[in-house]
VOGU-3710 file (C-alpha; in Angstrom, 3 decimals, decimal comma):
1> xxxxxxxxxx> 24,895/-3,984/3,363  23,840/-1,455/0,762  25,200/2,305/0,990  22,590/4,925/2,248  22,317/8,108/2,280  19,792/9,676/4,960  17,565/12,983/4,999  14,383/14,192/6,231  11,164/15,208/5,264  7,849/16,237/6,748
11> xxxxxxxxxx> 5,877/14,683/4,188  4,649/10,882/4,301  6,091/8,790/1,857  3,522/9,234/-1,489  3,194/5,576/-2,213  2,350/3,214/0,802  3,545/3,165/4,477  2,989/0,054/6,627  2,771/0,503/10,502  3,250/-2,126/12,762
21> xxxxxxxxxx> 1,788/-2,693/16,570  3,043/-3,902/19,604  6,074/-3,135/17,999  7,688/-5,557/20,966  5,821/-8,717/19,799  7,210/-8,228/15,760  10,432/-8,056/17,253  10,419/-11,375/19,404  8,067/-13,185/16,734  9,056/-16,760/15,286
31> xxxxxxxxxx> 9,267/-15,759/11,805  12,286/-12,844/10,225  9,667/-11,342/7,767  6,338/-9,570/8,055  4,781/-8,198/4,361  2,327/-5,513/4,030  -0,297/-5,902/1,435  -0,263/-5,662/-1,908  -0,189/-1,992/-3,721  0,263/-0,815/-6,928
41> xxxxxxxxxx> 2,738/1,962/-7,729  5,078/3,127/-11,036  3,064/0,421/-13,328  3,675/-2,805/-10,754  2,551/-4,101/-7,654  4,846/-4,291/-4,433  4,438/-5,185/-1,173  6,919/-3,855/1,902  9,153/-6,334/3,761  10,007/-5,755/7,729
51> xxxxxxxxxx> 12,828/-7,425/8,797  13,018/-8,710/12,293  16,822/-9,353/11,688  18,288/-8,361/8,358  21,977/-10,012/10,158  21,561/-13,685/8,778  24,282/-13,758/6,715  26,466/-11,703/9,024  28,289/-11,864/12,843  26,785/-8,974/15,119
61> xxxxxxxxxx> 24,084/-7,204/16,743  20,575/-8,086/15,477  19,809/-5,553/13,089  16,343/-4,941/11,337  16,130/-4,470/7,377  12,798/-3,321/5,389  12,255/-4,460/1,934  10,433/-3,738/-1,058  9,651/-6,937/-3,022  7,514/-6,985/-6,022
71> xxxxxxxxxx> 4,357/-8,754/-6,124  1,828/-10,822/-8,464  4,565/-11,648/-10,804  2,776/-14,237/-12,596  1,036/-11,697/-14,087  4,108/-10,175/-15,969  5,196/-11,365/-19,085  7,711/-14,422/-19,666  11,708/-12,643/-19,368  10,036/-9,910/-17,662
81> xxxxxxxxxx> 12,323/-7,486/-16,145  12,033/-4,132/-14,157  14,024/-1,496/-12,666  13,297/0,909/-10,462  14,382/3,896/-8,034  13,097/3,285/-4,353  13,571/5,330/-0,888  12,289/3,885/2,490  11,336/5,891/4,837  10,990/5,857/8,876
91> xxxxxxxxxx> 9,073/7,945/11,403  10,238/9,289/14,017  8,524/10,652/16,996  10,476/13,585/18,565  10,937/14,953/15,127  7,246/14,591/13,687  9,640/13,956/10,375  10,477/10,982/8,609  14,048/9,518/8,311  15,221/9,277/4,285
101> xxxxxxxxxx> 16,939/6,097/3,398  18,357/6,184/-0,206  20,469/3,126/-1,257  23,252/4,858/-3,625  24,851/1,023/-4,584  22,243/1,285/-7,457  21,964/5,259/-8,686  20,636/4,204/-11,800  17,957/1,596/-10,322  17,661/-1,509/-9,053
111> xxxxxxxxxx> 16,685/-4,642/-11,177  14,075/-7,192/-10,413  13,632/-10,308/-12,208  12,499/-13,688/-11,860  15,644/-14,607/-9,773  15,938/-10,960/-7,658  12,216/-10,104/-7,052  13,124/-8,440/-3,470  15,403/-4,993/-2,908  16,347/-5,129/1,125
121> xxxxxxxxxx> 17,725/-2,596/3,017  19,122/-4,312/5,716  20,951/-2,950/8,897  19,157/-0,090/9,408  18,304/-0,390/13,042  19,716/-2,602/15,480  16,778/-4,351/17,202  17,936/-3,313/20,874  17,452/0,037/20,037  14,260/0,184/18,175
131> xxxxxxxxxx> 13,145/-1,915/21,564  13,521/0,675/23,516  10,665/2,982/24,079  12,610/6,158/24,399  13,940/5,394/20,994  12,978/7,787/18,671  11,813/5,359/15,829  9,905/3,619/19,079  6,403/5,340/19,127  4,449/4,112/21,773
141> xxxxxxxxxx> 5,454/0,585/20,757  4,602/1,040/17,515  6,967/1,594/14,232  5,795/3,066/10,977  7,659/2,774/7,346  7,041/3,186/3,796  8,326/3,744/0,100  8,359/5,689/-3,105  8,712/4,025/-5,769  9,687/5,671/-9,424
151> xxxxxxxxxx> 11,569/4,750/-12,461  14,754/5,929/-13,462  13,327/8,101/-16,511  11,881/10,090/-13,993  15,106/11,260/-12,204  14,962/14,776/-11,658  11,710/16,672/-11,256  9,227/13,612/-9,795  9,153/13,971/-5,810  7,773/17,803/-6,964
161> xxxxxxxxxx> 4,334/15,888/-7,018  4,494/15,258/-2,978  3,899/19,279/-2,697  0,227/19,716/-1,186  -0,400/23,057/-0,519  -0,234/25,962/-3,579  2,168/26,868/-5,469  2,744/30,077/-3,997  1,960/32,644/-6,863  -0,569/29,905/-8,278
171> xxxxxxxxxx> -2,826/32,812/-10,363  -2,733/33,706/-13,948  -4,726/37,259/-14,972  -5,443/38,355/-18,372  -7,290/41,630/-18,443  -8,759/41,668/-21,761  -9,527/45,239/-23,009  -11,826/44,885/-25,297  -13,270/41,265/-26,098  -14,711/42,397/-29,522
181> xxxxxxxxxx> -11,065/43,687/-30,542  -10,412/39,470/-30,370  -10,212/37,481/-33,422  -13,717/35,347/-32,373  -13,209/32,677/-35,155  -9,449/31,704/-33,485  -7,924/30,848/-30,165  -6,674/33,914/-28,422  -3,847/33,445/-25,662  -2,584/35,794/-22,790
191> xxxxxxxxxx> 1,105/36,385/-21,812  2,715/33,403/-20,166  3,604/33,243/-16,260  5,783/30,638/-14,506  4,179/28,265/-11,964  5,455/25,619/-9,927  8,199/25,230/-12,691  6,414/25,633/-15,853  5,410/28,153/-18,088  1,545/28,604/-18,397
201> xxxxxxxxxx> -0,659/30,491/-20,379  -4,946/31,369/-20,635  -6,654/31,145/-23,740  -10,288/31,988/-25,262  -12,603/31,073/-28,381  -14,855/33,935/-28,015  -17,316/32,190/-30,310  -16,505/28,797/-28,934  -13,884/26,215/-30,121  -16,638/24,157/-32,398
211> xxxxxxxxxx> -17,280/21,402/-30,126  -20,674/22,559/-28,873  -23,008/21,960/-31,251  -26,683/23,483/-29,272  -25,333/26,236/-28,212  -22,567/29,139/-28,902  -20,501/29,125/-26,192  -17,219/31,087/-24,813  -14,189/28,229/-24,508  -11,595/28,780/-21,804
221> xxxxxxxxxx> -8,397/26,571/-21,828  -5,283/26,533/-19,594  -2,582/24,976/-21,754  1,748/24,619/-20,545  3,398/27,272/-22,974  5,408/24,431/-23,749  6,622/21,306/-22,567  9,976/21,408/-21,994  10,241/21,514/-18,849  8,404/18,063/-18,400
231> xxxxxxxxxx> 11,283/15,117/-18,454  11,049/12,820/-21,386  7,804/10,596/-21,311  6,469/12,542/-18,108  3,225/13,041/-17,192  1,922/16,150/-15,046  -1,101/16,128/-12,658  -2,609/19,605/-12,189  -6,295/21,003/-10,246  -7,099/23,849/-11,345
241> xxxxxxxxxx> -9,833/26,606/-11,301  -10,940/28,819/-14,554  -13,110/32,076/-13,341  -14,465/35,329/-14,876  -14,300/38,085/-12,640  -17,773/39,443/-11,657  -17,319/43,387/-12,448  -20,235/44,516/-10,234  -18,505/42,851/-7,150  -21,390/39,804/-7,131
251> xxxxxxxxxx> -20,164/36,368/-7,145  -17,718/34,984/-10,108  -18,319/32,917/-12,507  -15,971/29,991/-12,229  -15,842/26,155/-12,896  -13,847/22,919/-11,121  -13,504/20,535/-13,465  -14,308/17,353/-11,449  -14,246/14,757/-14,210  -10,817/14,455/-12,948
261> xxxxxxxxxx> -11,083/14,124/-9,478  -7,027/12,807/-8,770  -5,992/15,755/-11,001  -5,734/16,551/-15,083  -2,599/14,903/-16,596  -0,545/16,935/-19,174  1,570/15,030/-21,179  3,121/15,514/-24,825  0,284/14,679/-26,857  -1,933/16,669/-23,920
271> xxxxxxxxxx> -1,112/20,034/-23,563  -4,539/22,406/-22,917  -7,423/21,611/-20,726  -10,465/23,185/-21,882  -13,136/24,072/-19,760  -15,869/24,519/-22,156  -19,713/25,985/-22,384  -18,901/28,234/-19,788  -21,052/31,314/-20,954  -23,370/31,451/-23,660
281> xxxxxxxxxx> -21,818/34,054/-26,331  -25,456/35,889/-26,687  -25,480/37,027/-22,434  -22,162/37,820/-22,960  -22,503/39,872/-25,588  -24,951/41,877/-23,789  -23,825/45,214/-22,229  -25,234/44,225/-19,219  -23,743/41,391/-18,632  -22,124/41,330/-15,260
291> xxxxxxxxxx> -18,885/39,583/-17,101  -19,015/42,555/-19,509  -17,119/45,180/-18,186  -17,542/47,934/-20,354  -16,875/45,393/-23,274  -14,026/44,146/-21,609  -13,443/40,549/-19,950  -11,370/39,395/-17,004  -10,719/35,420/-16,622  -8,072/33,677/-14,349
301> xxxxxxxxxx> -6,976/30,565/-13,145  -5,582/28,899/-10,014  -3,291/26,156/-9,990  -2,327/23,542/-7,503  -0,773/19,917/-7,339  -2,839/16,939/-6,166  -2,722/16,119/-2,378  -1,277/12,172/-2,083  -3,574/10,235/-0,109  -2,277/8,445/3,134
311> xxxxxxxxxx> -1,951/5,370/1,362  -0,650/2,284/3,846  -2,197/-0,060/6,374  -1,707/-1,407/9,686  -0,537/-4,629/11,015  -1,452/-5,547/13,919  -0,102/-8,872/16,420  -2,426/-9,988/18,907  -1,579/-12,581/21,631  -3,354/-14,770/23,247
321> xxxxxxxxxx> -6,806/-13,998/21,053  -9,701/-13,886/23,596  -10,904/-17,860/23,767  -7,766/-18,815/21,683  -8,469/-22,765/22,402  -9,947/-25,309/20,023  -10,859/-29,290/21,537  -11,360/-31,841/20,062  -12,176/-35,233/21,892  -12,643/-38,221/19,656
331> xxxxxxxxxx> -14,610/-40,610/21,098  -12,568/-43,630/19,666  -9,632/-42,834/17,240  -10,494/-46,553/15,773  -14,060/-45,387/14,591  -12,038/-42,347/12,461  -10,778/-43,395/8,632  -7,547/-43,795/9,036  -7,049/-43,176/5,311  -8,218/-39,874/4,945
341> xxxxxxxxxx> -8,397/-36,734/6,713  -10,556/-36,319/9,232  -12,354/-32,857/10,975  -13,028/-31,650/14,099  -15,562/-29,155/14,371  -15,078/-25,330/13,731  -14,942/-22,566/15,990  -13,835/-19,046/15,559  -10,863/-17,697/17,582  -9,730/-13,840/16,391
351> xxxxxxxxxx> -12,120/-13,432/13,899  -11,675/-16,102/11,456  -12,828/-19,627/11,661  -10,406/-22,680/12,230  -10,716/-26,429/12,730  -8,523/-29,485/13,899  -7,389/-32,445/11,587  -5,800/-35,667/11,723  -4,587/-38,288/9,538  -4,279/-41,740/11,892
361> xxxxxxxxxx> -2,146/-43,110/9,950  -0,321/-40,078/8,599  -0,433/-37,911/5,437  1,937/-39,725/2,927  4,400/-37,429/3,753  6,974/-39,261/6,566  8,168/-42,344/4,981  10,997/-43,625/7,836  8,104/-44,097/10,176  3,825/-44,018/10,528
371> xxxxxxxxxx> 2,740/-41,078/12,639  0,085/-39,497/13,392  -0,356/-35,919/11,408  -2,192/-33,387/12,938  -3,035/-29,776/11,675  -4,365/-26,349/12,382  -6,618/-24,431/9,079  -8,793/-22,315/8,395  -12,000/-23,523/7,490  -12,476/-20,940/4,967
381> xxxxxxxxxx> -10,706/-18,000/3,402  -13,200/-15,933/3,070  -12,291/-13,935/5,966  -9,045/-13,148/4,713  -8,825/-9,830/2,268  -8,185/-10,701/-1,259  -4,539/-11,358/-1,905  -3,633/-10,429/2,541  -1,435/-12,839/4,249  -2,134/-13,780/7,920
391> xxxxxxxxxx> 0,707/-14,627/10,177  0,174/-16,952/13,081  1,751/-18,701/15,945  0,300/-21,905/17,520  0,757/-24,937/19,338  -1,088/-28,349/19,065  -1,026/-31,317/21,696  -2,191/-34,276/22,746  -3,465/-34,162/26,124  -2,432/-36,797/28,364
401> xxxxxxxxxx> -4,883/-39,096/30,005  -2,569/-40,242/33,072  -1,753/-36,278/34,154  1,525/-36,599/32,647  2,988/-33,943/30,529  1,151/-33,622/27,447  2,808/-33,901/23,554  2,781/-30,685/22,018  4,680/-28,875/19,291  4,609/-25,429/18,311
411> xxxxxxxxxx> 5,196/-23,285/14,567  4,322/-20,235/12,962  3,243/-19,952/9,238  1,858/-17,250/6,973  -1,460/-18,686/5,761  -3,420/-17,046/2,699  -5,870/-18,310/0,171  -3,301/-20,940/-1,287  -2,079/-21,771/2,178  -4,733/-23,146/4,459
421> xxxxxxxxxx> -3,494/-24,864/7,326  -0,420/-25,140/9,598  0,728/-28,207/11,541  2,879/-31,400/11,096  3,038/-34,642/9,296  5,281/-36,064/11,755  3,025/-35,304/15,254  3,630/-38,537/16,675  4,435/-42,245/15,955  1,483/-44,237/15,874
431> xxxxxxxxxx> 3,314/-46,696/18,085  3,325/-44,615/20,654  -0,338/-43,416/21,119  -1,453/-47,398/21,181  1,524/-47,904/23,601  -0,771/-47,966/26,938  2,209/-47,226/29,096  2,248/-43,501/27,156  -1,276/-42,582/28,490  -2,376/-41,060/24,819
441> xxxxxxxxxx> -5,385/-43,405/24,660  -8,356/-44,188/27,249  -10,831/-46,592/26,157  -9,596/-45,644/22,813  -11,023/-42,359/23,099  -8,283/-38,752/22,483  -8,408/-35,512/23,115  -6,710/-32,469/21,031  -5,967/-29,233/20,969  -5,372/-26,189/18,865
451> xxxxxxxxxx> -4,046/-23,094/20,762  -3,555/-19,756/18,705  -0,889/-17,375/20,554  -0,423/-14,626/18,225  -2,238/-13,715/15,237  -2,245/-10,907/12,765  -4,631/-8,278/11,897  -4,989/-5,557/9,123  -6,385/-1,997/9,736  -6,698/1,415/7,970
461> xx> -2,562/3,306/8,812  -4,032/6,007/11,073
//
């Protein structure tokens, strides 16, 4: 078990959050480990881990761990190697916060690599607990989770970007006296002011910077002073308005930039942000120009950090999916090739389509013993999002003809585009379904099932 340290926030987590429901039917699934899909977040993708009981390796209370594990790794390069900085985070109900986890075993990141592509944080909740629906992580049998993800580099002035509202005193002013006192053929700056931890600062080309050829045209930048308060390598996100103030009280002249619609990113080699062609130099030359004040000229700007997107998904487990059973009765299991694999036909059951199969004579895959090998697939993945995972429970059976009990067996398995079907190569011994006394066989003739008791769904977090 890793060490934490815990704190709260308001604020969802900015990366991904994963939010499961009936929280009661994760907890007393078949399988340990339920994965979100795949997201991308500080230059790799990821996918979040819930842990039905992070205690394998340890004497105790069931306990449940989340996970961040990184994803698509064939895509990285041969040795590849990657450390990051991580915090989990949990909702909780009564607080309308979110519970902090920070694991401080690694305060200079955690490596993944080929061997170690999975960070767990594992104890976090014991499972009674988070059962309970007066728990406070317990939201009407639901539980919600997610991460931030950065890299070390970025240790100090990152988690700034989760702000959404303004910075406060977000407006720079520059009265300018008299624009014709300006040097037109250079870039003219105002003081600087501090905002949201930086130092800022207007600037003009009364006769335009040169980059508008039809036209001569008043530039208007907002550049950082200087970039020292940006942390080696950092990039900076900024939306912003430039506006001249209307002197006759009418509407002001102002522009959005909305080429950038997630924000403008400052950087090193990226300092200024120029909002050009905003007036034509002739009308504002013009006494009567509304932005002429007496030859003067009044431009601000407002600044503000980009909102973070409720990035996450769902995941949903449904039991018992409406008209959950697929049959199959084969006329006469002799007529079937017992060589090959052999069909039933499909049906759909929770949105997806599925169909039986049988080897007679086995798969290849037992070699003590011939049995029969029976399965459960999908008869196509097309219903499946790209790269999503589907998590199912099922049984299959042989129903007897006599009214005795009937052979079934029962698993769980993850299917996806590579992983199609779900069943077993070891059903049942072939001696036994000839074996009249066993009541598998009348007039040669068998009937199967397929029964799906819990499947998994994806839907948008909220």
């Amino acid at each position: 078990m890793g060490k934490f340290t815990t704190s709260t926030r308001k604020d969802p987590p900015a990366h991904y959050s994963l939010r499961l429901e009936p929280l009661s039917l994760f907890l007393s699934s078949k399988t340990n480990k339920f994965d979100s899909g795949v997201f991308e977040a500080a230059r790799h993708n990821w996918r979040l881990c819930f842990y039905t009981d992070s205690n394998s390796r340890n004497r105790g209370a069931r306990s449940i761990g989340l996970g961040l594990e990184i994803a698509e790794t064939g895509l990285l390069r041969t040795g590849w190697d990657v450390v990051i900085i991580c915090k989990m985070f949990v909702y909780n109900k009564e607080t309308r916060e979110y519970i902090v986890f920070e694991d401080t075993s690694y305060p200079d990141g955690r490596r993944f690599h080929a061997r170690s592509e999975e960070w767990v944080f594992e104890q976090l909740i014991p499972v009674d607990t988070l059962a309970d629906p007066s728990c406070e992580y317990n939201d009407n049998n639901s539980f919600e989770f997610g991460v931030e993800i950065r890299l070390p580099k970025y240790d100090d002035k990152g988690e700034k970007l989760i702000l959404t509202e303004d910075l406060g005193d977000n407006l720079i002013q520059w009265k300018i006296p008299s624009l014709a006192a300006l040097d037109a053929n250079k870039e003219n700056s105002s003081d600087m002011k501090e905002i949201g931890g930086h130092d800022w600062k207007l600037s003009i080309y009364p006769k335009g910077d040169g980059k508008v050829r039809r036209q001569q045209c008043l530039s208007m930048f907002l550049g950082l002073a200087n970039t020292d308060s940006l942390p080696a390598g950092r990039k900076m996100y900024v939306e912003y308005k430039l506006r001249i103030k209307n002197k006759r009280g009418d509407k002001d002249h102002e522009k959005e930039d909305t080429s950038y619609p997630d924000g403008r990113r400052f950087h090193a080699r990226s300092e200024e942000w120029v909002f050009e062609q905003l007036i034509p130099v002739d009308t504002l030359a013009d006494p009567s120009c509304e932005y002429n004040d007496n030859n003067s000229f009044e431009f601000g700007v407002e600044i503000r950090l980009p909102k973070y997107d409720d990035k996450g998904e769902k995941l949903i487990l449904t039991e018992d999916p409406g008209d959950n059973l697929i049959q199959w009765k084969i006329p006469s299991l002799a007529a079937l090739d017992a060589n090959i694999e052999n069909f039933s036909d499909m049906k759909e059951i929770g949105g997806h389509d599925w169909k039986l199969s049988i080897h007679p004579k086995g798969d290849g895959k037992v070699r003590r013993q011939q049995c029969l090998s029976m399965f459960l697939g999908l008869a196509n993945t097309d219903s499946l999002p790209a790269g999503r995972k589907m998590y199912v429970e099922y049984k299959l059976r042989i129903k007897n003809k006599r009214g005795d009990k009937d052979h079934e067996k029962e698993g769980h398995e993850w299917l996806s585009e590579k992983v199609t079907k779900m069943g077993f190569s070891d059903f049942i011994e072939v001696g036994h379904i000839y074996d009249d006394s066993k009541g598998w066989l009348f007039n040669n003739g068998m009937d199967i099932e397929g029964e799906i008791k819990i499947i998994s769904s994806c839907g948008d977090l909220r």
